[in-house]
KOLTILUM-829194 format. One record per residue: residue in one letter; x, y, z of N, C-alpha, C in turn. Coordinates in steps of 0.02 Angstrom, whole numbers, padded with zeros to 5 digits, always signed. Atoms other than C-alpha are relative to their C-alpha. Layout:
AXYZXYZXYZ;...
// end
This chain:
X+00030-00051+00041-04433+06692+03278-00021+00060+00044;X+00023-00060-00066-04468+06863+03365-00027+00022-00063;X+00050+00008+00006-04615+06891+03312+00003+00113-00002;X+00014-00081+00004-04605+07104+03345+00039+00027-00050;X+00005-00023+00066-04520+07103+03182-00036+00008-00056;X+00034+00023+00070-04648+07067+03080-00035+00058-00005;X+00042-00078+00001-04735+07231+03032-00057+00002-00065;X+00027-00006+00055-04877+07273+02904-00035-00048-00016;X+00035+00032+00015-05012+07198+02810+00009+00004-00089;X-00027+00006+00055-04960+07117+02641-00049-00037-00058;X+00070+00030+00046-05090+07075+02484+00072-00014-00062;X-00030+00030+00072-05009+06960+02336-00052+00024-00056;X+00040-00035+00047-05067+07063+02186+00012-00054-00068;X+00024+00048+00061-05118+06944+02058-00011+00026-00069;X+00011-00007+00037-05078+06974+01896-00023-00057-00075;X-00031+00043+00063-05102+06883+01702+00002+00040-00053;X-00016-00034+00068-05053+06943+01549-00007+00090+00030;X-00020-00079-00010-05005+07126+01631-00055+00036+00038;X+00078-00020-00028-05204+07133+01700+00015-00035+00058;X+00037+00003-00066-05230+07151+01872-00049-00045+00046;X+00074+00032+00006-05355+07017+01925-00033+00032+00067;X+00037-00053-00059-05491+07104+02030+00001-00046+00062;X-00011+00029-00029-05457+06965+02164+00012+00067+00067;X-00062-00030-00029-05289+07085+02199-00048+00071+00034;X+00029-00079-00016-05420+07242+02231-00044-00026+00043;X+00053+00000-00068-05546+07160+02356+00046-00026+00068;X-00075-00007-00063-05379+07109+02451+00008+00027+00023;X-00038-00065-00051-05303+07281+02486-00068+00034+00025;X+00055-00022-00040-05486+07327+02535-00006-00020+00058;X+00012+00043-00062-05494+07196+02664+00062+00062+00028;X-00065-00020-00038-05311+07246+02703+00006+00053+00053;X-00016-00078-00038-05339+07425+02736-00048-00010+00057;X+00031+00000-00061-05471+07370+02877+00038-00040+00054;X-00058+00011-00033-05332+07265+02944+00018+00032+00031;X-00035-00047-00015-05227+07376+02936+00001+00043+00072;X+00021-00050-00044-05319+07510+03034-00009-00021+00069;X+00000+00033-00061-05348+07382+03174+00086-00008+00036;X-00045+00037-00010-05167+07348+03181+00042+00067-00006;X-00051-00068-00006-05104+07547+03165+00064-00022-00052;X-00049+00014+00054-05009+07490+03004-00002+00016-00061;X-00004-00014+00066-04971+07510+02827-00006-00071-00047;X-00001+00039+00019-05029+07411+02695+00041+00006-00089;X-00075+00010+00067-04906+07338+02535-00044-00040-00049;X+00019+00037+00039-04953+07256+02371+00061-00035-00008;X-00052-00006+00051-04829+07154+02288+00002-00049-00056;X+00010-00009+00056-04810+07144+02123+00023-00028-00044;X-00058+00034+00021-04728+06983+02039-00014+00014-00081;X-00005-00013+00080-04693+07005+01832+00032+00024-00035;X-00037-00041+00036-04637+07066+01693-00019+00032-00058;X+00029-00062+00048-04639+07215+01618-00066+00021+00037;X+00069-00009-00032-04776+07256+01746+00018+00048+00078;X-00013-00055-00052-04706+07406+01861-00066+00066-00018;X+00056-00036+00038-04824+07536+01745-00078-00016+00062;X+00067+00021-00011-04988+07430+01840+00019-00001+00092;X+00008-00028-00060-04932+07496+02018-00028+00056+00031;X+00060-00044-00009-05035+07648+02016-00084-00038+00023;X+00073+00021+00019-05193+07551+01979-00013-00021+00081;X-00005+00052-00086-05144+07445+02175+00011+00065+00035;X+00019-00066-00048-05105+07627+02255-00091+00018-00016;X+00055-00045-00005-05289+07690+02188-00047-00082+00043;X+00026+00043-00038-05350+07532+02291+00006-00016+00059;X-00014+00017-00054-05290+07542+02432+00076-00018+00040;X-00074+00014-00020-05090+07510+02450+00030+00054+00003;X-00030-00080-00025-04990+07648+02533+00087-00014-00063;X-00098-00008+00010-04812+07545+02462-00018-00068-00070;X-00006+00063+00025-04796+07415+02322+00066-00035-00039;X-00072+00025+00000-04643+07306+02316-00025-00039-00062;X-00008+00017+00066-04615+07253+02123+00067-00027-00013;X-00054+00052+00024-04517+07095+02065-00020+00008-00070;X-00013-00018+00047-04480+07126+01899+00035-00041-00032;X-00071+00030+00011-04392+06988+01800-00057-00055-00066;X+00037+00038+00040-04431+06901+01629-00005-00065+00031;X+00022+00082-00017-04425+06715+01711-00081+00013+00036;X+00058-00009-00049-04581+06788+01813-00073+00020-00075;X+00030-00020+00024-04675+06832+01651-00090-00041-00007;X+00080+00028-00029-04806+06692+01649+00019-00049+00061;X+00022+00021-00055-04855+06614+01813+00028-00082-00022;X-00033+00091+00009-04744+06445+01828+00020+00016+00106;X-00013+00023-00096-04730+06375+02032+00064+00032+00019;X-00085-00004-00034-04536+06374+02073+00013+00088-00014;X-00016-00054-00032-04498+06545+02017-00061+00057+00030;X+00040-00054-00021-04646+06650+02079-00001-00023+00089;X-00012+00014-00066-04629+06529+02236+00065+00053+00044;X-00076-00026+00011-04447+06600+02244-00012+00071+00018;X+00006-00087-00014-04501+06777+02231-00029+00008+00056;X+00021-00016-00067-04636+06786+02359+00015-00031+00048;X-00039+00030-00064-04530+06677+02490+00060+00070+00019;X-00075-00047-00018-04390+06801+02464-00038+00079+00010;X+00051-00059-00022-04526+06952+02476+00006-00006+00075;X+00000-00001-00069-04558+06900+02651+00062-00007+00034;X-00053-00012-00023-04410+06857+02694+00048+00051+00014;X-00029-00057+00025-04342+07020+02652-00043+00061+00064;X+00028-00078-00027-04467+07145+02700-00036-00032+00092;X+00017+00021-00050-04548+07035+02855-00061+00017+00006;X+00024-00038+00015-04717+07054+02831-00076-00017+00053;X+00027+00019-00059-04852+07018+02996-00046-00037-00035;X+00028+00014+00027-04980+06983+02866-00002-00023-00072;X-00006-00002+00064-04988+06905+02695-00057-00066-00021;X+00067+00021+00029-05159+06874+02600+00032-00027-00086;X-00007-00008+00067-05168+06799+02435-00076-00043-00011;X+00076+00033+00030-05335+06756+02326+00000-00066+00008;X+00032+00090+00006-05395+06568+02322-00021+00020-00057;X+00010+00022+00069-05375+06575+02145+00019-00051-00015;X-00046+00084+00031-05290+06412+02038+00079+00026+00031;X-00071-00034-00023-05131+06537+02060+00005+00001+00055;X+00011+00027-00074-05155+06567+02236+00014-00078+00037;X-00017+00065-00005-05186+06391+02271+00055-00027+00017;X-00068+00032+00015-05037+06322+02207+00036+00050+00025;X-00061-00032-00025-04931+06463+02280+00015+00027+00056;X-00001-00017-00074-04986+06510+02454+00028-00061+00026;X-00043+00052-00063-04949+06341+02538+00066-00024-00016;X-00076+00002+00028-04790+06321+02437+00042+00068+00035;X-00057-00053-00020-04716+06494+02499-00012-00001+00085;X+00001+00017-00082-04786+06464+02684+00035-00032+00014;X-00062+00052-00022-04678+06302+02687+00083+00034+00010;X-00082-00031-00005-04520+06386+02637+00008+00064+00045;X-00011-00077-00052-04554+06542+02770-00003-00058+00055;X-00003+00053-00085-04596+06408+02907-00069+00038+00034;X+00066+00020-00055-04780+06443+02957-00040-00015-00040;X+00055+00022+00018-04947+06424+02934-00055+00018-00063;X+00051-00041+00042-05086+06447+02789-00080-00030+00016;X+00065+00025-00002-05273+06449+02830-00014+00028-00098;X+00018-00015+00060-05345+06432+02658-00072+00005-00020;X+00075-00010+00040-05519+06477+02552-00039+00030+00083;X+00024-00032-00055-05537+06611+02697-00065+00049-00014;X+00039-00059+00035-05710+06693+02703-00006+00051+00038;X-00013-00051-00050-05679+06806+02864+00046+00002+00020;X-00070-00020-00029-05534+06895+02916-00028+00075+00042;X+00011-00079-00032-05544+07007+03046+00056-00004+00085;X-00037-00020-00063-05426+07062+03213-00026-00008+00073;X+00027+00018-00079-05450+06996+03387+00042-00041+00029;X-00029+00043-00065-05394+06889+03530+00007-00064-00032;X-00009+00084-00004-05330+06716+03534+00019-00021+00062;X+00069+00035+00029-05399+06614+03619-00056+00045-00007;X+00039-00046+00017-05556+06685+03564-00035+00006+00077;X+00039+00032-00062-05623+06628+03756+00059+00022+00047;X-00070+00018-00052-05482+06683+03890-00023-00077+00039;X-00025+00066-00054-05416+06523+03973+00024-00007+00061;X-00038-00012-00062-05373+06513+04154+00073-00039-00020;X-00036+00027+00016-05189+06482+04144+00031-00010-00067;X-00027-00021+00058-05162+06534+03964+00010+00042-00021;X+00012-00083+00031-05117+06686+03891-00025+00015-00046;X+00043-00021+00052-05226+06781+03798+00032+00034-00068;X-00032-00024+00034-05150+06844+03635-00021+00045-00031;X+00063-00058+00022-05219+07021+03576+00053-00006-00085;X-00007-00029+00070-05201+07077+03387+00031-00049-00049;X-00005+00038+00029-05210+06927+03310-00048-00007-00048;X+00032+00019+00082-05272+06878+03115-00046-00056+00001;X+00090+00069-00014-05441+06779+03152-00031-00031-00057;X+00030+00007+00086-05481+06682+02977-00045-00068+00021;X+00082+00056-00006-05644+06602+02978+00011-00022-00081;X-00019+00012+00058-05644+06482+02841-00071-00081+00004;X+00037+00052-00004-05777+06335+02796+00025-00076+00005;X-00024+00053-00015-05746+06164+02861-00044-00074-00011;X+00036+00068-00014-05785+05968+02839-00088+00030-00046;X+00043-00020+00061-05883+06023+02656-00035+00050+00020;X+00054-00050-00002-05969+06164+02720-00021-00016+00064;X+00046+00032-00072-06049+06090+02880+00012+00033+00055;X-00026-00055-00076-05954+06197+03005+00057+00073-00008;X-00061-00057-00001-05850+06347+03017+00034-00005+00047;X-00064-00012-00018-05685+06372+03072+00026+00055+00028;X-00048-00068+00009-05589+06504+03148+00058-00029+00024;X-00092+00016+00006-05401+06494+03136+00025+00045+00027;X-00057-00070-00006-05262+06595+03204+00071-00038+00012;X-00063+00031+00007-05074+06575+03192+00061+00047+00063;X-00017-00016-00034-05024+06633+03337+00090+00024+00035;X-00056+00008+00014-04837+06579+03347+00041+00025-00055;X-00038-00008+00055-04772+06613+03187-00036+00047-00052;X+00045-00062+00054-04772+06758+03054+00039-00036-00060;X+00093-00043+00004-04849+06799+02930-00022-00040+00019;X+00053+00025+00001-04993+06750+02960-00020-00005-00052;X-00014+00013+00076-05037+06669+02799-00083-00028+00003;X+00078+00037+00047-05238+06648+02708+00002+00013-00059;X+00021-00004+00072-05295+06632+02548-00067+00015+00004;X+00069-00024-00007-05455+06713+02524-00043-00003-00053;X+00051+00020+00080-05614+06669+02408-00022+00049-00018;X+00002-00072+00005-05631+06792+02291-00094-00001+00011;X+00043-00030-00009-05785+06896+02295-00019+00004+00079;X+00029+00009-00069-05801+06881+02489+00006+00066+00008;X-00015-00081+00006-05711+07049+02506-00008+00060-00043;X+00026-00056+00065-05761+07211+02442+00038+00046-00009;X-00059-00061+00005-05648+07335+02364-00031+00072+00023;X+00036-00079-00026-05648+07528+02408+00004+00031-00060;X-00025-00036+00079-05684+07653+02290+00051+00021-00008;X-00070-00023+00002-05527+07703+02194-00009+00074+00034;X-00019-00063-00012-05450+07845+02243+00045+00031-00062;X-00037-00017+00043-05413+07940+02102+00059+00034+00000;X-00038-00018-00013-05266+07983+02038+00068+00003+00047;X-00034+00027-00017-05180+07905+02159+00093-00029-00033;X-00065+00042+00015-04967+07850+02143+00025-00013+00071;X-00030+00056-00024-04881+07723+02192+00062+00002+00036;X-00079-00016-00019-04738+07730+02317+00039-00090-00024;X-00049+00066+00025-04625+07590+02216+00056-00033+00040;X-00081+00036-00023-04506+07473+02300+00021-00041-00055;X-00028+00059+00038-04406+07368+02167+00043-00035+00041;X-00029+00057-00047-04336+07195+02223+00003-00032-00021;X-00010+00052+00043-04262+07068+02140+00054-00042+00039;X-00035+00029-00052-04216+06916+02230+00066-00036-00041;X-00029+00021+00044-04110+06829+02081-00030-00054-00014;X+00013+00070+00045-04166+06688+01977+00047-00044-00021;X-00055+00061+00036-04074+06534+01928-00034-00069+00000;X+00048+00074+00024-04177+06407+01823+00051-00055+00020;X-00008+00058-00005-04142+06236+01878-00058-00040-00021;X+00060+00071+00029-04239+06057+01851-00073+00008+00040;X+00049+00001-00025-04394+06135+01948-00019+00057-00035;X+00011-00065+00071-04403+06270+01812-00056-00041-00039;X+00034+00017+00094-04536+06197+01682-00014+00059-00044;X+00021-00033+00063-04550+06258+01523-00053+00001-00038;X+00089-00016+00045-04720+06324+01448+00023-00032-00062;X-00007+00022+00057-04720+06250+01291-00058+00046-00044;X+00043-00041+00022-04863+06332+01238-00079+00014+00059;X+00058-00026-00063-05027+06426+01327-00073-00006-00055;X+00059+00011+00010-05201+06371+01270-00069+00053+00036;X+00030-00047-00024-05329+06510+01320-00093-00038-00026;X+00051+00053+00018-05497+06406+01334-00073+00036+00010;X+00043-00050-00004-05657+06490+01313-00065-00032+00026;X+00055+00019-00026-05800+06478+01437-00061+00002-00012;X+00062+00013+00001-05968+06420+01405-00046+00039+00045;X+00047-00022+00001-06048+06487+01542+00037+00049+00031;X-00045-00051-00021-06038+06660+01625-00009-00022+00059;X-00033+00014-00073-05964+06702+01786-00055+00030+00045;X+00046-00005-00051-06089+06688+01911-00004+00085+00049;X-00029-00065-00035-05990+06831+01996-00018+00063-00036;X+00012-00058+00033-06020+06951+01882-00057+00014-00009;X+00082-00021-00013-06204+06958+01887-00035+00030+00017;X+00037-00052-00038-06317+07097+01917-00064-00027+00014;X+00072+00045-00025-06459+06972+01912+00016-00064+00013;X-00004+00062+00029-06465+06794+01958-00064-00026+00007;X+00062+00047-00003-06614+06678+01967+00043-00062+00025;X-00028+00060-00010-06557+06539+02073-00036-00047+00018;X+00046+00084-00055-06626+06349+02129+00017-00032+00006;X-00042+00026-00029-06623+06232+02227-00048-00073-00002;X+00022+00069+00004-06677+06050+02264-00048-00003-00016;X+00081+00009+00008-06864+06099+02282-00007+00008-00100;X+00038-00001+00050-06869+06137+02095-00001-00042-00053;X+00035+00044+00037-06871+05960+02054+00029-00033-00026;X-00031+00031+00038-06791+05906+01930+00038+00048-00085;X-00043-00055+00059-06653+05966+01780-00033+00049-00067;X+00018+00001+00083-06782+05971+01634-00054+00074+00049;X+00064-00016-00023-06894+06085+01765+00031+00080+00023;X-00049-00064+00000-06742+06236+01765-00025+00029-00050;X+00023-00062+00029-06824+06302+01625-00042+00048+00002;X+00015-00067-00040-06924+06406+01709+00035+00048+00030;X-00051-00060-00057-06806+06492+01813+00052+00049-00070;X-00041-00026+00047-06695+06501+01648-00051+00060-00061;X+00007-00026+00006-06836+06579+01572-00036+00085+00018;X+00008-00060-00032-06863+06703+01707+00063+00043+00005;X-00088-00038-00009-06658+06752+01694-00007+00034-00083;X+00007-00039+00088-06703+06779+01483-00030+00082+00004;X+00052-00059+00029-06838+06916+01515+00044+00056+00048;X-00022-00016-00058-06739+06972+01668+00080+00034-00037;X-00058-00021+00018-06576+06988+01579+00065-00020+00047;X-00037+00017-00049-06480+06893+01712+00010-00062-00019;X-00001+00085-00005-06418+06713+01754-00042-00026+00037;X+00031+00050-00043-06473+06553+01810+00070-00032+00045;X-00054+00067-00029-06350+06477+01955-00043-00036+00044;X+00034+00050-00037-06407+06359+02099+00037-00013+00068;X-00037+00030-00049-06369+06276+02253+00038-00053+00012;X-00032+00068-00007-06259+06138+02313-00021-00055-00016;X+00037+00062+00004-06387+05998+02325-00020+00000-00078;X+00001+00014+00098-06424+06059+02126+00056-00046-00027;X-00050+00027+00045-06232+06021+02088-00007-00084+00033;X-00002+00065-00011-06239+05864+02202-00029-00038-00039;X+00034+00052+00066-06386+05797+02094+00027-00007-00079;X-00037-00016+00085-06276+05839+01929-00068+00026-00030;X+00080-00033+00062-06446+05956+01881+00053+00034-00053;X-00033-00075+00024-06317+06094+01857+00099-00012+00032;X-00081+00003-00025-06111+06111+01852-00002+00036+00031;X-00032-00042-00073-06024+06182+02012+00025+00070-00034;X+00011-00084+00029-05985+06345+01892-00055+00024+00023;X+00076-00039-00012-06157+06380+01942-00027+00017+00081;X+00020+00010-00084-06150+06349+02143+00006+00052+00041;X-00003-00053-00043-06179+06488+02260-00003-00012+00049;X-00012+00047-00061-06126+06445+02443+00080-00007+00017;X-00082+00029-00015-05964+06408+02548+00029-00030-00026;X-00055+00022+00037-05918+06279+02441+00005+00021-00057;X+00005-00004+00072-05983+06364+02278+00062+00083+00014;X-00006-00047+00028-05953+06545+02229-00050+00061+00059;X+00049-00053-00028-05991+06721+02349-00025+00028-00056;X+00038-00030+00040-06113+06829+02247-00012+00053+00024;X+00030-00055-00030-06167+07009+02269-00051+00048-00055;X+00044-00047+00029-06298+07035+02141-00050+00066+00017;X+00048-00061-00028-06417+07185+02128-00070-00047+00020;X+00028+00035-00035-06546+07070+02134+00000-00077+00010;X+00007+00066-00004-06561+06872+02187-00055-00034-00001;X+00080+00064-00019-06699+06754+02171+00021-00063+00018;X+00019+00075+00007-06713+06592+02273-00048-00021-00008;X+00066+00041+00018-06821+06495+02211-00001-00086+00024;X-00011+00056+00010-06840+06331+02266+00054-00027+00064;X-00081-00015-00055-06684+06361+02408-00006+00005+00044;X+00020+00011-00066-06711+06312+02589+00018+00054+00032;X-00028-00054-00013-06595+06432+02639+00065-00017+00078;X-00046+00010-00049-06465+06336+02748+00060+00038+00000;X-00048-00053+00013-06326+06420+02804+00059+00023-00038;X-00088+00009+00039-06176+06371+02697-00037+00035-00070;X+00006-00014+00046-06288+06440+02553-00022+00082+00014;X+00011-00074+00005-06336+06622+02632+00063+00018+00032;X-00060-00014-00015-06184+06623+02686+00038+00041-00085;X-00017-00020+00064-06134+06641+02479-00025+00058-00033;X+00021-00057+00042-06269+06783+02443-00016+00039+00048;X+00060-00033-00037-06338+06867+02589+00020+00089+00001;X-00023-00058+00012-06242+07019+02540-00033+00021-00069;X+00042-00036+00062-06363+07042+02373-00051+00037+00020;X+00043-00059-00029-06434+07204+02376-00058-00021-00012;X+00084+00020-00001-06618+07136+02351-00020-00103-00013;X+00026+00095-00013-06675+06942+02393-00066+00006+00001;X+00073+00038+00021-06830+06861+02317-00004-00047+00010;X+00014+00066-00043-06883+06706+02400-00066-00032-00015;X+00059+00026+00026-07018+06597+02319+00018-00089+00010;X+00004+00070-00005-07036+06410+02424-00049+00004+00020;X+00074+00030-00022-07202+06307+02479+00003+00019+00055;X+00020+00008-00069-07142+06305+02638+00015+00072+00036;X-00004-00073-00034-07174+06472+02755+00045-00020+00041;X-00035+00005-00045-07050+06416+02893+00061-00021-00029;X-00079+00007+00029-06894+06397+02750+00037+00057+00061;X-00054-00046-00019-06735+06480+02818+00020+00052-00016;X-00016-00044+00034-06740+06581+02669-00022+00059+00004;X+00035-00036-00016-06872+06685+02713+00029+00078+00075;X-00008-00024-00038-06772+06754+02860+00070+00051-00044;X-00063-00040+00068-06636+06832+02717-00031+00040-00028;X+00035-00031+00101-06761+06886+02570-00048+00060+00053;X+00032-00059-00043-06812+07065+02611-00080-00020-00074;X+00068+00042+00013-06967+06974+02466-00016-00055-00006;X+00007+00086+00012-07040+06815+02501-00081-00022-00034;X+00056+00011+00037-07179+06734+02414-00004-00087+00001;X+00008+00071-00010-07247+06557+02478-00054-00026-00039;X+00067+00033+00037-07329+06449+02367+00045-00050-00059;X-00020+00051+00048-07302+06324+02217+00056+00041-00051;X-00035-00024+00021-07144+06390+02120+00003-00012-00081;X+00040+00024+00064-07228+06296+01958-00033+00043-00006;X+00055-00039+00036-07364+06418+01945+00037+00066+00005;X-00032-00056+00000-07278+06546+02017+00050+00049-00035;X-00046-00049+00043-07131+06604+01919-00021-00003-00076;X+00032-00022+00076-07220+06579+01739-00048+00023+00008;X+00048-00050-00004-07341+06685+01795+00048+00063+00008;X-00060-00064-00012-07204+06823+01859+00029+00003-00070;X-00031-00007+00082-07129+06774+01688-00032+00054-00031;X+00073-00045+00062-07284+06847+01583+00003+00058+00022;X+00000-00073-00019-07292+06987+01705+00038+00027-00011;X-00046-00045+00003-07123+07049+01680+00002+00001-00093;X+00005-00007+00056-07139+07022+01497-00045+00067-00023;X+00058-00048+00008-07302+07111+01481+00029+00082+00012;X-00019-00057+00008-07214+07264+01555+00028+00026-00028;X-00051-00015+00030-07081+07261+01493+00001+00012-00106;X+00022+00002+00069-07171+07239+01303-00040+00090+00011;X+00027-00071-00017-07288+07407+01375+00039+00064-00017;X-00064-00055-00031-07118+07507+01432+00011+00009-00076;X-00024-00032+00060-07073+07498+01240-00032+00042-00049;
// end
């Protein structure tokens, strides 16, 4: 493999039903800081059909080029041919780098198209950034500059990782969404189009949709939250969340939690914030209740305002929450309750 073919930094633009998933836009954000480390250009590309029109939207994000497979077998998301496409993408264009979300899609289709290119995928990456390998020079080893460094959580959370693929291109992660932050569009922005169509030919690894069930979620997406109210072991027990839930009512936000919540089954893993849960970047966060180990500020510590209410003054959390407030989290937040009510009854 010679390796000084491989050029560029490549984001799998994730579509369903003709929509964009914002995954594909905190991608080419990352990308373009890549990029700039790496004096390169960054590509979307664009598997579907009937979905050339939604290459503007990936230029106002950040993609200088976006290569568009185009082909009804590609219309909804089935393994073999979207495998097919983005194997023959790389193959084609050669591409140094190629990100795709740690979505269900993702998932199932990064380590499937890594196999058939012949290297590596670090997966559910929460840092990517450009540097040396080894990260330590070695007497007697060579040092490798401008290499794809993907820090990624390991052995449930307990340790971090950094990866690099030194040998072989792309360099292949899957990345959890919300880690990365998109740039603002650039309006008005177009798209320099490549079309590329590798050919299709259903065989017995073809399945056939039979039909698509669209299943409607109970709760919301943690991610999307401008408020949350979160907790954690200290607050006890399941029946003892309704406090917090009714500090997210007056608040207008959610309730999610920490790991050790989902471990106890207080609360489903929809709700987990943390390396193994869900990143977050509310406006504001409340732990309540939340030690503050690292696999869990690891998930928020990017929320523009942290509230921190445990017994104990020497939590971890306290060293995150630009407000902390030590004391019993029983008296405490149904008292904050009333208060924010009270104003909020005033304000009208």
């Amino acid at each position: 493999m010679n390796l000084e073919e491989y050029k560029g930094v490549y984001v799998f633009a994730q579509q369903v039903d003709n929509e964009i998933s914002s995954i594909a836009f905190e991608l080419l954000g990352k990308a373009k800081d890549l990029a700039k480390d790496l004096d390169t250009d960054v590509t979307a590309v664009l598997l579907g059909s009937g979905v050339k029109g939604l290459a503007d939207q990936l230029a106002e994000y950040g993609a200088d080029k976006v290569i568009v497979v185009d082909d009804p077998e590609l219309k909804d998301y089935r393994t073999e041919p979207y495998a097919h496409a983005l194997a023959s993408v790389i193959n084609e264009y050669k591409p140094e780098i190629m990100l795709v979300g740690a979505t269900a899609i993702g998932r199932d289709l990064g380590p499937r198209v890594s196999a058939r290119v012949a290297t590596g995928l670090t997966a559910d990456c929460t840092v990517l950034e450009i540097g040396d390998f080894p990260l330590q020079a070695v007497p007697g080893q060579e040092q490798l500059h401008n290499q794809l460094l993907m820090t990624r959580p390991a052995f449930g959370g307990n340790t971090i990782a950094t990866i690099a693929c030194p040998y072989n291109r792309p360099q292949m992660a899957t990345v959890r969404a919300g880690v990365m932050q998109k740039i603002d569009p650039i309006k008005g922005a177009k798209a320099n189009v490549v079309e590329f169509n590798p050919g299709f030919t259903p065989d017995n690894k073809y399945v056939e949709i039979l039909d698509i069930v669209k299943s409607v979620a109970e709760t919301v997406d943690i991610m999307d939250a401008k408020i949350l109210v979160s907790g954690g072991r200290g607050v006890g027990s399941p029946e003892n969340f309704k406090i917090l839930e009714d500090l997210a009512e007056v608040l207008g936000g959610t309730v999610s939690c920490s790991r050790a919540v989902v471990d106890s089954g207080w609360k489903p893993k929809d709700l987990q914030v943390g390396q193994t849960g869900k990143t977050v970047r509310p406006n504001v966060y409340f732990a309540i209740g939340i030690s503050g180990a690292i696999q869990h500020v690891a998930g928020m510590e990017e929320s523009d305002i942290i509230v921190a209410i445990n017994k104990d003054a020497d939590a971890p959390i306290f060293d995150v929450a630009d407000y902390g407030v030590v004391g019993d989290l029983n008296k405490i937040v149904p008292k904050l309750t009333e208060a924010l009510k009270a104003e909020i009854a005033a304000a009208k």
